[in-house]
Structure formats: structure tokens, C-alpha cells
VOLORO-379737 format. One line per field, with one value per residue: residue number from 1; x, y, z of N, C-alpha, C, CB in turn; residue in three letters. Coordinates in steps of 0.02 Angstrom, whole numbers, plus 50000, padded with zeros to 5 digits. Glycine has a CB too. Layout:
BEGIN
n c(NUM  ...) $
n.px c(X  ...) $
n.py c(Y  ...) $
n.pz c(Z  ...) $
ca.px c(X  ...) $
ca.py c(Y  ...) $
ca.pz c(Z  ...) $
c.px c(X  ...) $
c.py c(Y  ...) $
c.pz c(Z  ...) $
cb.px c(X  ...) $
cb.py c(Y  ...) $
cb.pz c(Z  ...) $
res c(ALA  ...) $
This chain:
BEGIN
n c(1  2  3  4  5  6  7  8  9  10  11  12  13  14  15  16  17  18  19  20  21  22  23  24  25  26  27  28  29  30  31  32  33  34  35  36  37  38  39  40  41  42  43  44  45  46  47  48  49  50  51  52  53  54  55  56  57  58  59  60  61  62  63  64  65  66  67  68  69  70  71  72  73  74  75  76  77  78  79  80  81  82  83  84  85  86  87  88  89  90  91  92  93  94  95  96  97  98  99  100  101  102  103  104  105  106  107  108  109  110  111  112  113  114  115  116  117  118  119  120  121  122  123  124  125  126  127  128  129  130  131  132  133  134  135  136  137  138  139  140  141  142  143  144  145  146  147  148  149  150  151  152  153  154  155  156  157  158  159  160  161  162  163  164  165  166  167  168  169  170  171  172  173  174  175  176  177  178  179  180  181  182  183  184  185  186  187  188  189  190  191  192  193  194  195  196  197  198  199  200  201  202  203  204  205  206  207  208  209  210  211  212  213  214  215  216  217  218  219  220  221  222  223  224  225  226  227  228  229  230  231  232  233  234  235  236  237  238  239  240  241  242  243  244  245) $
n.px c(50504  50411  50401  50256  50153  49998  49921  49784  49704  49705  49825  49899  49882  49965  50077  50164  50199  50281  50452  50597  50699  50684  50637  50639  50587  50454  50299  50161  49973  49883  49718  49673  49571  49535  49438  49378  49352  49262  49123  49022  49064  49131  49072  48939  48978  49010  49142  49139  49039  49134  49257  49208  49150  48990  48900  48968  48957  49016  48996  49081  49159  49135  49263  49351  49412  49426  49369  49451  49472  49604  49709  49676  49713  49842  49910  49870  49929  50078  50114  50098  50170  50298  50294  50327  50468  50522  50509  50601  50759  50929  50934  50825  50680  50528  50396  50247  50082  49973  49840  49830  49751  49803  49940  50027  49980  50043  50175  50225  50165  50267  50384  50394  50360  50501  50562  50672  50644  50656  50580  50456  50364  50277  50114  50042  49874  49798  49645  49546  49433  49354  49366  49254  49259  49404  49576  49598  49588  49720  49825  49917  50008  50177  50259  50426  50536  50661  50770  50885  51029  51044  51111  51163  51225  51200  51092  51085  51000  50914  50793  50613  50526  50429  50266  50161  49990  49849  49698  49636  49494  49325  49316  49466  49479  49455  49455  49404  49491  49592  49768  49856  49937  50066  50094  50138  50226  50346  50396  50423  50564  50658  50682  50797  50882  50791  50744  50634  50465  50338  50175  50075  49947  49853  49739  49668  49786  49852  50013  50079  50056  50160  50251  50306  50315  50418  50522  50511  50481  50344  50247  50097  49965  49805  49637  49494  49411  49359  49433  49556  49553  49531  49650  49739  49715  49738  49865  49904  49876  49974  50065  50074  50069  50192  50263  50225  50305) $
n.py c(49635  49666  49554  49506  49458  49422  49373  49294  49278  49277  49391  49309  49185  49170  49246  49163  49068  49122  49138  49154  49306  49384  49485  49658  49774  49825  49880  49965  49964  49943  49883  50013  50006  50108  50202  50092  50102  50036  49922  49949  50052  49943  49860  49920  50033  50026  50004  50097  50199  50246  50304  50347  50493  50567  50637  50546  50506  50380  50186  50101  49957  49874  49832  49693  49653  49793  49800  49778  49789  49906  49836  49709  49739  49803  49683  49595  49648  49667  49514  49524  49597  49546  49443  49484  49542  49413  49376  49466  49531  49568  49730  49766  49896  49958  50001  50061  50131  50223  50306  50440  50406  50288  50299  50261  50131  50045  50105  50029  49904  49895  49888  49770  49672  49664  49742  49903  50029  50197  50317  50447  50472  50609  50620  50739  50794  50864  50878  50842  50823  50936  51023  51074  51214  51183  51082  51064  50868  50823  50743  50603  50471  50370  50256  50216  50081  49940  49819  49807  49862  49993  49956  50104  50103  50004  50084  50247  50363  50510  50534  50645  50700  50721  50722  50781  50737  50699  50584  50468  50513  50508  50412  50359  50299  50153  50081  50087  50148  50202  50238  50378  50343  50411  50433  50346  50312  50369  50344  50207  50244  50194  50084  49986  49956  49868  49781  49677  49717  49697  49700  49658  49686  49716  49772  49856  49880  49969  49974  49880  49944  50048  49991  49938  50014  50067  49965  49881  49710  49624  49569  49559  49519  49507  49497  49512  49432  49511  49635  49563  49519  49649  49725  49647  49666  49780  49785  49685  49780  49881  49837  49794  49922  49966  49886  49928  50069) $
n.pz c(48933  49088  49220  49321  49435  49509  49660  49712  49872  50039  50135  50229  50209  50074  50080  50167  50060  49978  49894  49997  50054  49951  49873  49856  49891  49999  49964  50003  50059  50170  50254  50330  50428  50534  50630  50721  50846  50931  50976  50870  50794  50712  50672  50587  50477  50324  50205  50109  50144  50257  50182  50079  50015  50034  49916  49802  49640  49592  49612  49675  49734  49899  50033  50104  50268  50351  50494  50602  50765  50858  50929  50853  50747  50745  50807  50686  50566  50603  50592  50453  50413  50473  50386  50268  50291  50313  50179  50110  50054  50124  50181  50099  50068  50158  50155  50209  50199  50296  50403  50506  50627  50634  50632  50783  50817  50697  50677  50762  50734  50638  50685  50787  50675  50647  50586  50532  50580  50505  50471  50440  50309  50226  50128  50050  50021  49913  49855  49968  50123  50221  50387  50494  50588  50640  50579  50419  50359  50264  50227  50236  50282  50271  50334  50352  50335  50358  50307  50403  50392  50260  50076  50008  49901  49808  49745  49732  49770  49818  49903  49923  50069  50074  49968  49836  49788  49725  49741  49601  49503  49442  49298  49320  49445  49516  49664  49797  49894  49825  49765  49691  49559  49505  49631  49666  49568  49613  49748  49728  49683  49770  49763  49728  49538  49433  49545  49647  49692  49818  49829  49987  49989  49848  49808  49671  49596  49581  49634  49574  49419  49433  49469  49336  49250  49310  49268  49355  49434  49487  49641  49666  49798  49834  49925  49870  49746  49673  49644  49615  49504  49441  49448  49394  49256  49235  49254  49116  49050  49086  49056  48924  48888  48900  48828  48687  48702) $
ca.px c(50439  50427  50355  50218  50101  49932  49909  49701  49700  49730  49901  49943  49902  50001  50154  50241  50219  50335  50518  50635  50752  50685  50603  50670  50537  50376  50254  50121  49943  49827  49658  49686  49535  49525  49371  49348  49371  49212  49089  48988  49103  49179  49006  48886  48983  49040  49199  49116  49024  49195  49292  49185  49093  48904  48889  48980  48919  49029  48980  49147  49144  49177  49326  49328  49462  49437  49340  49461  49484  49665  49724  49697  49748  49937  49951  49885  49975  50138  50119  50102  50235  50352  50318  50360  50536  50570  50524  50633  50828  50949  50917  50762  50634  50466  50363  50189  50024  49930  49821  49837  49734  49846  50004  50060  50000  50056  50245  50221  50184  50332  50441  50373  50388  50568  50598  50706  50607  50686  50556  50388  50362  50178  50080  50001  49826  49754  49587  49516  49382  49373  49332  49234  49307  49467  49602  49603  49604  49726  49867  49908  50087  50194  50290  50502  50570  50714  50779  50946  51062  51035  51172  51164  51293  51151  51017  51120  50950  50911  50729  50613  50487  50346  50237  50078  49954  49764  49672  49600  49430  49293  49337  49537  49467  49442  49467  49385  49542  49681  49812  49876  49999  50106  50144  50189  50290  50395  50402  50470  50623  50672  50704  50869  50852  50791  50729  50575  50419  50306  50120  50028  49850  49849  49680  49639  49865  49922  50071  50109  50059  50203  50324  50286  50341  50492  50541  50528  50435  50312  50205  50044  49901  49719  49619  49452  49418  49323  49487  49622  49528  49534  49722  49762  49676  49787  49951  49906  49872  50023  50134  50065  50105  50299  50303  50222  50310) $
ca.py c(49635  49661  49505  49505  49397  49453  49297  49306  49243  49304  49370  49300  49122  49180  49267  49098  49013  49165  49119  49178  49352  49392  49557  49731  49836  49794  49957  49935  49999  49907  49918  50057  49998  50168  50222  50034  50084  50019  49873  49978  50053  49881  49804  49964  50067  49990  50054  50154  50254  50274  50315  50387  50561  50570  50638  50521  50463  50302  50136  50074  49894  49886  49768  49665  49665  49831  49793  49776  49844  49922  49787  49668  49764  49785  49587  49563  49701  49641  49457  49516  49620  49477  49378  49519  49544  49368  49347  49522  49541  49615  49809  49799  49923  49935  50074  50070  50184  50256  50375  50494  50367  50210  50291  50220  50058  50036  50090  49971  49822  49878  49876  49686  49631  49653  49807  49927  50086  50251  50367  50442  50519  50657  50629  50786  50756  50930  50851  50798  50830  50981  51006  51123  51236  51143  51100  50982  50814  50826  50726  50532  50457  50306  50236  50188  50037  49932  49737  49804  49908  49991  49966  50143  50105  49987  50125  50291  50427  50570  50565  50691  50661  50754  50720  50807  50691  50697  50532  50469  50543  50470  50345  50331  50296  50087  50071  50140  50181  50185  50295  50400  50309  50477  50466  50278  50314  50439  50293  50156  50263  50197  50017  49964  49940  49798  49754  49648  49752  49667  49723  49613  49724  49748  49812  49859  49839  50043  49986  49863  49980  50094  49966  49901  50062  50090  49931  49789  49636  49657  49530  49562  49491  49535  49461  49513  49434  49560  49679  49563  49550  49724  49727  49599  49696  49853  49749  49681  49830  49911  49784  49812  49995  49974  49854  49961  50132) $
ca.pz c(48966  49129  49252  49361  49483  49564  49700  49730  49942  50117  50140  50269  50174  50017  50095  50188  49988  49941  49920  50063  50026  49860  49875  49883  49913  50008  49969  50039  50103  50215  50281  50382  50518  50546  50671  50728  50916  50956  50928  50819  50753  50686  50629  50562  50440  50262  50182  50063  50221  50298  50161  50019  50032  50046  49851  49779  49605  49592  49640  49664  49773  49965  50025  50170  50305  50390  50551  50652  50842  50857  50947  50826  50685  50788  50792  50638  50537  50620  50551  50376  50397  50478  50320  50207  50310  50285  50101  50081  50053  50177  50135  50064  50113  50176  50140  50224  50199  50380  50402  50576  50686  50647  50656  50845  50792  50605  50703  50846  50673  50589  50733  50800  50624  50618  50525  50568  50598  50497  50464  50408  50244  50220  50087  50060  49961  49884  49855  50036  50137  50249  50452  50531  50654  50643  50529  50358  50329  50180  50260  50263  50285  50232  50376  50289  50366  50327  50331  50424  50338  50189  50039  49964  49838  49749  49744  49789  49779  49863  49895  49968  50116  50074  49910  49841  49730  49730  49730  49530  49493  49369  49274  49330  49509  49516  49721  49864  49938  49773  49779  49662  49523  49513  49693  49680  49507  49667  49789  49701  49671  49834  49769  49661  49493  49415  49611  49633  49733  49842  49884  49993  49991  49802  49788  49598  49563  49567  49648  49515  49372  49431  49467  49280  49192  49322  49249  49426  49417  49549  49660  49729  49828  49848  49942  49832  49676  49622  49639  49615  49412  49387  49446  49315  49186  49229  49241  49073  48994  49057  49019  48849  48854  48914  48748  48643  48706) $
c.px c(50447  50375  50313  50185  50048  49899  49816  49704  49705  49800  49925  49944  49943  50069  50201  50262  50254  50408  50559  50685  50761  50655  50640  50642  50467  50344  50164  50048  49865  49767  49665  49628  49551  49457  49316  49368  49322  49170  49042  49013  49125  49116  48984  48919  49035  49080  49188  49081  49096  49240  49280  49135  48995  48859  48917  48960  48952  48998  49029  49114  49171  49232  49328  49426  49472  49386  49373  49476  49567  49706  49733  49737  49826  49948  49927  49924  50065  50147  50124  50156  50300  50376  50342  50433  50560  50567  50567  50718  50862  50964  50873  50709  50561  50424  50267  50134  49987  49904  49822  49813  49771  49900  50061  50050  50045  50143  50271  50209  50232  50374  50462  50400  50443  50578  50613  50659  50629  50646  50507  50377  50278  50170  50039  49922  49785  49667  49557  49469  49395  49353  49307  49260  49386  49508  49583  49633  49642  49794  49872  49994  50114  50251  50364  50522  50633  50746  50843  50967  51048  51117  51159  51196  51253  51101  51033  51055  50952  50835  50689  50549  50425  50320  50159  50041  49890  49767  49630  49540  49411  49331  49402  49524  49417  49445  49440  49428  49603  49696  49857  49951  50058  50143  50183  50240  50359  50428  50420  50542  50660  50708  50751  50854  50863  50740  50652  50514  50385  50234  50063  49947  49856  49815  49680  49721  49885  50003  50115  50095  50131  50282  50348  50321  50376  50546  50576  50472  50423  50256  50144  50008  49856  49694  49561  49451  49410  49393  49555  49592  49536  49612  49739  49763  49734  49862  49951  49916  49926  50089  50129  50084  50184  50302  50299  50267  50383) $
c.py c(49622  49604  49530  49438  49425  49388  49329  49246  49284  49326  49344  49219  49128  49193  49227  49069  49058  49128  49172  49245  49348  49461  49613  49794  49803  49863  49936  49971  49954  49942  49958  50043  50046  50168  50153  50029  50062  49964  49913  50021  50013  49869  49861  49997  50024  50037  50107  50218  50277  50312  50370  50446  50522  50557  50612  50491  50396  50245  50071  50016  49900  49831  49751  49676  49731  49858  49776  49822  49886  49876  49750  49698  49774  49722  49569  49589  49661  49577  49468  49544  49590  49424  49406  49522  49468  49360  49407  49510  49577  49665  49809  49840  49913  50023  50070  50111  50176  50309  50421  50441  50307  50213  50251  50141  50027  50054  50034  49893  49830  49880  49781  49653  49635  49691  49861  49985  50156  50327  50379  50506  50538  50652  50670  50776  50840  50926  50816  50860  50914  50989  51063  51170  51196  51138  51036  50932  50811  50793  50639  50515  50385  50287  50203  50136  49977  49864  49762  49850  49941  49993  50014  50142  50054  50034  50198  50347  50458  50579  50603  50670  50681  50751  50759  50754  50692  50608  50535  50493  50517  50397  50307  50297  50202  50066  50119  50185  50195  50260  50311  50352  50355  50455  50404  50252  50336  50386  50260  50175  50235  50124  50018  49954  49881  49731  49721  49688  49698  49694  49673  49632  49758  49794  49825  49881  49928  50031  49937  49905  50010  50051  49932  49943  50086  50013  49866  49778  49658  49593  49569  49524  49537  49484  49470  49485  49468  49621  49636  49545  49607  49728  49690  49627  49772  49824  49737  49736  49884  49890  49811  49888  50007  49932  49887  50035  50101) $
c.pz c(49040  49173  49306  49362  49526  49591  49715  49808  49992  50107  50175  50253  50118  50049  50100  50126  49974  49952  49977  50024  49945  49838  49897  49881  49912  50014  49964  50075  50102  50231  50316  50454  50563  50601  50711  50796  50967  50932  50867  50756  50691  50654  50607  50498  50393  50244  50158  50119  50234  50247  50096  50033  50005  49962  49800  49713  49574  49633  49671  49744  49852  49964  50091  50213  50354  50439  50602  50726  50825  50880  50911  50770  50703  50770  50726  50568  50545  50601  50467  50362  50425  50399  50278  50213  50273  50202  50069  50088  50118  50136  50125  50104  50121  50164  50152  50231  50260  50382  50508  50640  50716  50644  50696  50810  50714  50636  50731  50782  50658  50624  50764  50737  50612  50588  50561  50548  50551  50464  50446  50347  50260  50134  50084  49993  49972  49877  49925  50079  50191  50334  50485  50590  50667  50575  50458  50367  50284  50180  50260  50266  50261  50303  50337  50346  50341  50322  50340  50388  50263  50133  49989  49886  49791  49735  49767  49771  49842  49849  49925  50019  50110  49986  49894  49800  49758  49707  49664  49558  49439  49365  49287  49404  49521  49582  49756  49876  49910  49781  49711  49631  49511  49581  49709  49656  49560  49711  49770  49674  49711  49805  49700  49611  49473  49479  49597  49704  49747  49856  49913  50007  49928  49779  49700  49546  49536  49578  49578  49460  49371  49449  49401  49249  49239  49294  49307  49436  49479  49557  49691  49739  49836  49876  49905  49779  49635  49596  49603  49527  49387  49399  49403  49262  49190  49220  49162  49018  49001  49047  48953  48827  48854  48841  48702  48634  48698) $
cb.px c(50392  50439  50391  50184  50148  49861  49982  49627  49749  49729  49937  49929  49846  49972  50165  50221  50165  50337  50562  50692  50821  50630  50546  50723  50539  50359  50280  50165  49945  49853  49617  49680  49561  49518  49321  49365  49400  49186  49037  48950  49134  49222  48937  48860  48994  48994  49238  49051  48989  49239  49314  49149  49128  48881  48886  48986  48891  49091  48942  49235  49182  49129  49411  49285  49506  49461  49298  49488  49494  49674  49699  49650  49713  49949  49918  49832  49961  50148  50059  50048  50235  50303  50266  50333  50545  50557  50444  50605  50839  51005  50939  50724  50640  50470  50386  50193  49974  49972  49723  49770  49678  49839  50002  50012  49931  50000  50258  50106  50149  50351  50412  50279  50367  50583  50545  50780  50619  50738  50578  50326  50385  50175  50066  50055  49767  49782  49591  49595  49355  49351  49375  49197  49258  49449  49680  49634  49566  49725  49856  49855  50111  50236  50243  50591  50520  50752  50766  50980  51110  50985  51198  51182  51393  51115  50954  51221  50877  50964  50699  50608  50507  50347  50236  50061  49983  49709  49638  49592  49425  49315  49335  49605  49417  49484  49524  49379  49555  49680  49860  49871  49978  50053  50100  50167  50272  50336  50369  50436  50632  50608  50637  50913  50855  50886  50733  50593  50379  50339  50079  50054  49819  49849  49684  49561  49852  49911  50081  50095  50006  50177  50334  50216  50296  50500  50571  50569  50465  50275  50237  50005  49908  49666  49627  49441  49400  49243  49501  49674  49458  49479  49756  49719  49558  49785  49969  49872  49802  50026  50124  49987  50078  50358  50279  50162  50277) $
cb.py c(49581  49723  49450  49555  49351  49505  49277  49269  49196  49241  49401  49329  49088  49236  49298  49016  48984  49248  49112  49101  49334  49328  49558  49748  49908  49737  50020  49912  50084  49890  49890  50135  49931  50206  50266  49978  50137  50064  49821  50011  50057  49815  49748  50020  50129  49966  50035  50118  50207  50213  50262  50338  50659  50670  50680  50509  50503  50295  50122  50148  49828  49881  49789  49558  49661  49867  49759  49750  49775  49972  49771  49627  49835  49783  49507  49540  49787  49646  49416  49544  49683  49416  49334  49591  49551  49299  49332  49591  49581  49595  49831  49745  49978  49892  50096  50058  50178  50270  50366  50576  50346  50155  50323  50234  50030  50120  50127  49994  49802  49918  49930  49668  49635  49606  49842  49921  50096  50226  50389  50448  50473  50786  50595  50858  50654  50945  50808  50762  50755  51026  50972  51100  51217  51072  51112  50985  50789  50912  50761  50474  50464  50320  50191  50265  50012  49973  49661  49747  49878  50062  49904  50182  50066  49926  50089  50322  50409  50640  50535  50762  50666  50859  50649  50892  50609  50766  50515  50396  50611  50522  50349  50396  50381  50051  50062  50109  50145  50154  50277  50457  50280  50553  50498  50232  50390  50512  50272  50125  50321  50207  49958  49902  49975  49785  49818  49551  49809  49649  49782  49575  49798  49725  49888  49936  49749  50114  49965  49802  50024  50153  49915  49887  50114  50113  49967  49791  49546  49748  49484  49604  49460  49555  49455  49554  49407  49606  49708  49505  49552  49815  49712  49545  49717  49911  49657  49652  49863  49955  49683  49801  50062  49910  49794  49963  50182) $
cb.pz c(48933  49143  49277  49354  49541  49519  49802  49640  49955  50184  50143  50342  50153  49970  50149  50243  49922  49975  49855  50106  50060  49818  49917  49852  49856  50084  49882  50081  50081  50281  50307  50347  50564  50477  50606  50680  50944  50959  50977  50850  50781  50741  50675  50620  50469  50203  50139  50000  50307  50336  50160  49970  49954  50084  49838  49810  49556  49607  49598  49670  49733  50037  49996  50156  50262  50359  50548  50635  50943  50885  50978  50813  50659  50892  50854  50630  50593  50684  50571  50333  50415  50537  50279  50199  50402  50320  50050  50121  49993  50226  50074  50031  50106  50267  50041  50251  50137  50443  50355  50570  50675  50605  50672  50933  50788  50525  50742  50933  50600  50532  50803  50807  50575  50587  50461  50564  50679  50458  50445  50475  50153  50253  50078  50054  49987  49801  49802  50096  50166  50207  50499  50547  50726  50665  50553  50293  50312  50136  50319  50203  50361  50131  50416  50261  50389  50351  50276  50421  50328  50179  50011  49995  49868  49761  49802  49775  49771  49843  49888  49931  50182  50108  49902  49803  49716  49658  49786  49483  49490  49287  49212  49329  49527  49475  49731  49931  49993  49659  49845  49692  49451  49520  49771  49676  49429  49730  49814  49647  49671  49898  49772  49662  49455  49412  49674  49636  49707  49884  49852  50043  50067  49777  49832  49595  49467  49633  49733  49500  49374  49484  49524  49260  49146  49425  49208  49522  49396  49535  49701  49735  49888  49782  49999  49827  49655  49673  49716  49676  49394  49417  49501  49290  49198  49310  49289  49076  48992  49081  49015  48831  48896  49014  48715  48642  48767) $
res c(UNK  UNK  UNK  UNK  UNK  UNK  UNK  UNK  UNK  UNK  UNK  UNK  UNK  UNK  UNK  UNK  UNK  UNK  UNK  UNK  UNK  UNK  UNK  UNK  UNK  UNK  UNK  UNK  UNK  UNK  UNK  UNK  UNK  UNK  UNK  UNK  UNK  UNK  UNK  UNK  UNK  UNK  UNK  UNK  UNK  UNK  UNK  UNK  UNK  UNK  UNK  UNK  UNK  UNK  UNK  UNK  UNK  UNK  UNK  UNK  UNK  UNK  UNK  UNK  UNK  UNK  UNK  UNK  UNK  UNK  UNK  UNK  UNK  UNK  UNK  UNK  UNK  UNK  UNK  UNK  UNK  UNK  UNK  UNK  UNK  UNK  UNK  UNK  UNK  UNK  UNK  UNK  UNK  UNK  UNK  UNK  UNK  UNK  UNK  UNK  UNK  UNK  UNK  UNK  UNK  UNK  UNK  UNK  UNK  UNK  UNK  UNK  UNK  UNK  UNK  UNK  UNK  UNK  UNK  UNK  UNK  UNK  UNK  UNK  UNK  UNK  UNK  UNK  UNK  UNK  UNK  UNK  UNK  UNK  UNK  UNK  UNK  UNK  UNK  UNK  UNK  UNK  UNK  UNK  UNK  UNK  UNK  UNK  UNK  UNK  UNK  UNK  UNK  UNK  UNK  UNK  UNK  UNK  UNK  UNK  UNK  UNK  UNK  UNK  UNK  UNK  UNK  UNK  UNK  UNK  UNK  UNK  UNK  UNK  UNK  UNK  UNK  UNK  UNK  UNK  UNK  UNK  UNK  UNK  UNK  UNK  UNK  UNK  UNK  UNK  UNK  UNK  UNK  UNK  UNK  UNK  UNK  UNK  UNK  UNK  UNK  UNK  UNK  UNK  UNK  UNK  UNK  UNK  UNK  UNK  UNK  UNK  UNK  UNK  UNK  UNK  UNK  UNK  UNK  UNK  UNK  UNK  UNK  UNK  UNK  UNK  UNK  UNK  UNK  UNK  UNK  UNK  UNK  UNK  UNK  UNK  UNK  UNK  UNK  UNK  UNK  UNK  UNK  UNK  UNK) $
């Protein structure tokens, strides 16, 4: 049976209680504080505005944390990702979600925080919105970063940089902003086996689902209660399917 932990707090109050060089893969995707280059920006439009189409017939919950300017989101991005370096192994990687606007910054955190920089994987998403006179939205990325060297010879893959996966629909769709368990089953290839995953913005626990049935014990945080309950409820239940299958 594989272990898990879904911490319910701030991360940046949970992370320092982590033990030191115990993690080997932090995957990871933050508020993006996307379109918050303005005061009105930051205060008027709720996640669900920003993130969810017009005709939407879910009611799915908003989540707090993504009002910030760019500015702050740099320094405070880069602290969570300091604490993740230290509570991570030498090697372990970092694997961060950005969409087009928070690129520069979301580099500029994972550089500050101590991680070595090596590349940006495309998430290509078939299902996304479309733009007038211009091209598609259908695009988001994962920023790869590194605690120093990597030791191929624990983990020797060959993975590829570009993924396709649509976001759940209906009833599989528990998060504003969740991301396809397919594309995270793809992504956790990245970490050694047996390795322990980290996500400190669990949201409704995809990344642990998929680190559950690659078989590594996986931490997360939420800062929602309302989310970090339904992540529980999915860990549980697919704990229960790796026992039963």
C-alpha cells in the first residue's frame, strides 16, 4: 500500500515542518495569478470568471490565492519553491505548471529558489478556448528544474517534451483548474522508483492519484478545506484501487 499525506494549511507554513532531503520530485501547479496586472484586475474577477467559460454548467468552488500582482507572485512563488529545494534530495526534480503570461516570472522563482533551470516542456490541451482573429489558447507549460545534478543511473528514461491531454469533463472534473491524471501518470516518470513526490498546491490531489498507482508515496498540501477533503477522498479511493487491482 502505497503512503500518503494531504497537510490542510498555507504552504509556506507546512513546507519548513517537512523533513530536510526527502523528496524526489516536487510537481507542482500554482495559482497561476494570471491577468492580475492591475488593481482591478487583482480584486473584481473570481477564479471561476477567469478560468471557467461563460456556459459552464458546473458549480465547482473558487480557491483563494490568485490575486496576486506579478511581483508578488515572483517573491512569493520563489519561497515555496526554496522550501521545496530544501525538503528535496540532491537530483530531485521540480516540475512546475505556467501558463504563457507567468512564464518570465515562474523562471525567475525557480531560478531564486535554487533550482537549477533545464527546460520547458508544452502541454498541448485539445479542448481550449479559441481567439478571434488570432491564434489558440491550447498551450500551457511545465517549467523542469533540478536540485544539482541529476543521477541518471537511478531513473535512466527517455522522456518526451511535448504532451497532449484535455482537462476532466462532467463529473471527472472536481477543480477549477485540475489537470489531467493521464498527463500526470506521463510526468511522474521523471522521478526514481519508489521516490517520494511532493505537491505543495494539491487542489482536489490529481497529482497524488497518479503518484499512487505509479507506486510513490506522495505529500501534499492545500490550502482549502473544502479541496484538501475531496483530495483525501480520491487518495483513499485510489489507494483502494492499487489494493484491489
Amino acid at each position: 500500500m502505497t503512503a500518503w499525506t494531504v497537510h490542510h494549511g498555507d504552504a509556506l507554513t507546512i513546507l519548513p515542518t517537512l523533513p530536510a532531503a526527502n523528496i524526489d520530485l516536487v510537481l507542482t501547479d500554482p495559482p497561476y495569478n494570471s491577468g492580475g496586472r492591475t488593481q482591478s484586475d487583482r480584486t473584481k474577477p473570481t477564479t471561476r470568471g477567469k478560468y471557467v467559460s461563460g456556459d459552464a454548467a458546473h458549480q465547482l468552488r473558487d480557491f483563494v490565492g490568485d490575486n496576486r500582482d506579478q511581483r508578488s507572485y515572483t517573491a512569493w512563488l520563489s519561497l515555496v519553491l526554496a522550501e521545496g529545494l530544501r525538503a528535496s534530495r540532491p537530483g530531485a526534480s521540480l516540475l512546475v505548471f505556467s501558463d504563457w503570461r507567468q512564464l518570465p516570472a515562474t523562471s525567475d522563482a525557480l531560478q531564486a529558489g535554487g533550482w537549477l533551470w533545464r527546460g520547458i516542456i508544452c502541454w498541448h490541451k485539445p479542448l481550449s478556448r479559441p481567439r478571434v482573429g488570432g491564434f489558440k489558447a491550447d498551450c500551457e507549460f511545465l517549467l523542469w528544474g533540478s536540485n544539482g545534478p541529476i543521477d541518471a543511473t537511478r531513473n535512466p528514461v527517455y522522456l518526451p517534451g511535448l504532451y497532449s491531454a484535455s482537462q476532466p469533463r462532467g463529473k471527472g472534473r472536481q477543480h477549477i483548474t485540475q489537470k489531467p491524471v493521464s498527463l500526470l501518470a506521463d510526468l511522474v516518470k521523471v522521478c526514481p522508483p519508489g521516490g517520494t513526490i511532493l505537491d505543495p498546491f494539491a487542489g482536489s490531489g490529481s497529482t497524488g492519484v497518479a503518484a499512487i498507482a505509479a507506486g510513490h508515496p506522495f505529500v501534499g498540501i492545500e490550502a482549502s478545506d473544502h479541496y484538501a477533503r475531496i483530495a483525501r477522498q480520491r487518495l483513499t479511493d485510489a489507494t483502494h484501487q492499487q489494493v484491489s487491482g
